[in-house]
C-alpha positions in Angstrom: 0.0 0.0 0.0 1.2 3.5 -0.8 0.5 5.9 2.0 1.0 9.7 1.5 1.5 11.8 5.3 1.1 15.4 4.3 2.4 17.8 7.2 4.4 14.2 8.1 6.5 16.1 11.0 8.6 13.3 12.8 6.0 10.6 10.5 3.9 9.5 14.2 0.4 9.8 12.1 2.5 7.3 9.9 4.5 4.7 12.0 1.7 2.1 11.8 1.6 2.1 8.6 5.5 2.0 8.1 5.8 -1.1 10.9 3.7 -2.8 8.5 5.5 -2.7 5.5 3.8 0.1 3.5 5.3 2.7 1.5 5.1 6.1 3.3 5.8 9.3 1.8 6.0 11.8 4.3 5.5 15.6 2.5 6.8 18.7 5.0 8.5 21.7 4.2 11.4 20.9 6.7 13.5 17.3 6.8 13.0 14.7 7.8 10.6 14.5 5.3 10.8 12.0 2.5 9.6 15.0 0.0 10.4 19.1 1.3 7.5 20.4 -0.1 4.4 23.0 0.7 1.7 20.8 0.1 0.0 24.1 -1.5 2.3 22.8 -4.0 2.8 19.1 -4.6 5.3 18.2 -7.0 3.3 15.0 -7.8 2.1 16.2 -11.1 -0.6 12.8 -11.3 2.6 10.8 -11.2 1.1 9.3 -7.8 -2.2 7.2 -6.8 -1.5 6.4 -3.1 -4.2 4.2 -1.7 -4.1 6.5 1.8 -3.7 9.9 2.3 -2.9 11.3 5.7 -2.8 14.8 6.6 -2.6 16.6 10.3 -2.2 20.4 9.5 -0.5 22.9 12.2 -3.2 22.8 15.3 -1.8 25.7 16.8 -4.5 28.8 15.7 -7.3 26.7 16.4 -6.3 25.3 19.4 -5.6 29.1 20.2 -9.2 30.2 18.8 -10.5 27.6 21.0 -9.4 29.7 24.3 -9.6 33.5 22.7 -11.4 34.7 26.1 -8.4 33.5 28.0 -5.8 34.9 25.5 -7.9 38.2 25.6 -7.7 38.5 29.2 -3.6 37.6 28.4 -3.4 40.7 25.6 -3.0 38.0 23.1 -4.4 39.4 19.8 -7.4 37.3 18.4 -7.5 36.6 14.8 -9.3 34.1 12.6 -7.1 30.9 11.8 -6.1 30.9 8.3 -7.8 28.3 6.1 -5.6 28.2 3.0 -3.8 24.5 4.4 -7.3 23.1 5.1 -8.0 24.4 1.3 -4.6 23.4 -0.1 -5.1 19.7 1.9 -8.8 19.2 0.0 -7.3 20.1 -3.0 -4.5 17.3 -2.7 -6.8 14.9 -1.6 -8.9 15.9 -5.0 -5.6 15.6 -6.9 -4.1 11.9 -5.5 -7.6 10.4 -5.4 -6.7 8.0 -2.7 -9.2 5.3 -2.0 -9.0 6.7 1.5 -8.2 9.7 3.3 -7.9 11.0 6.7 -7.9 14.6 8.2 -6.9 14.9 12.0 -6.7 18.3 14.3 -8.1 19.0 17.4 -11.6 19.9 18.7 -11.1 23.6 18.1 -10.7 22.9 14.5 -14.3 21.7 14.3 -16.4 24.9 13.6 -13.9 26.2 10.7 -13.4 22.9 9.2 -17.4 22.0 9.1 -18.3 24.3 6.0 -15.8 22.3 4.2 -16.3 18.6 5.1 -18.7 18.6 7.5 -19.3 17.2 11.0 -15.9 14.6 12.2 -16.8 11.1 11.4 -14.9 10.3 15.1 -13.0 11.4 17.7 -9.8 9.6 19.4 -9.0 10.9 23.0 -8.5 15.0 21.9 -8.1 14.3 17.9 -10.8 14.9 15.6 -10.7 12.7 11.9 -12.4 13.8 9.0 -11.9 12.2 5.7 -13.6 8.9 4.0 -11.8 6.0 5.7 -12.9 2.1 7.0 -14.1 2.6 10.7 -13.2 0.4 13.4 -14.9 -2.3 14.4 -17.8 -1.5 16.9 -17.4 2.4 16.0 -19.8 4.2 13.9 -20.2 7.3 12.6 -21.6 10.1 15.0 -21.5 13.6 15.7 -19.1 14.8 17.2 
C-alpha cells in the first residue's frame, strides 16, 4: 500500500503504517521528510495514486481560537485561523484520489473545518478525523 503523510513532521500519524510494510511518503516543508514540499504545491504532477492519504495540519491557531477569552484577558491578539492549508489539503486529496483519506486536528478545529467537510466522522481521545476511511470495528459514525 502507498500511503502519503502530508504535514508528516517526525512521521507518528504514519508509524503504523511504516511497521507494517507500506510505503510512506511523508511531505513537509522541513526534513526529515521524504519529499520538502508546501503541500500548496505538490510536485506529484498525477505521477502518484497512493491508496491512503494522511494529513494533520498545524493545530496551533485553532487550538488558540479555542481559548480567545483567555488569550484576551492575556493581551494576546485574536484573529481568525487561516484556512488556506485546510483548502490546499482538500485540494490534494482531490488531486491523488486515494481510495482513502484522513484529516486529524483538534476539537477547536471543528467549527472552521465544518463548511468544508462537515461534521468529524470520530474522535480519538482530543483528535478529531475527517476524511472517507474504514471505521473500526464497533465504532460508527456520530456527531461529534
Amino acid at each position: 500500500m502507498i500511503v502519503v503523510d502530508l504535514f508528516c513532521g517526525l512521521g507518528g500519524f504514519s508509524q503504523a503504517f511504516r511497521d507494517r510494510g507500506h510505503r510512506v511518503i511523508g511531505v513537509d516543508i522541513v526534513p526529515p521528510a521524504d519529499v520538502i514540499a508546501d503541500v500548496k504545491h505538490l510536485p506529484f504532477n498525477g505521477r502518484l495514486r497512493p491508496d491512503v492519504v494522511l494529513a494533520s495540519p498545524p493545530c496551533q491557531d485553532f487550538s488558540r481560537w479555542s481559548m480567545r477569552g483567555l488569550n484576551v484577558k492575556r493581551g494576546i491578539p485574536h484573529k481568525d485561523p487561516d484556512m488556506g492549508l485546510l483548502e490546499a489539503t482538500i485540494a490534494a486529496v482531490e488531486q491523488l484520489k486515494p481510495r482513502w483519506w484522513v484529516l486529524e486536528n483538534v476539537k477547536g478545529a471543528q467549527e472552521w473545518f465544518r463548511p468544508y467537510l462537515g461534521l468529524a466522522s470520530m474522535h480519538v481521545g482530543s483528535r478529531f478525523l475527517w476524511g472517507s476511511f474504514p471505521l473500526p470495528l464497533g465504532i460508527e459514525h456520530h456527531e461529534c
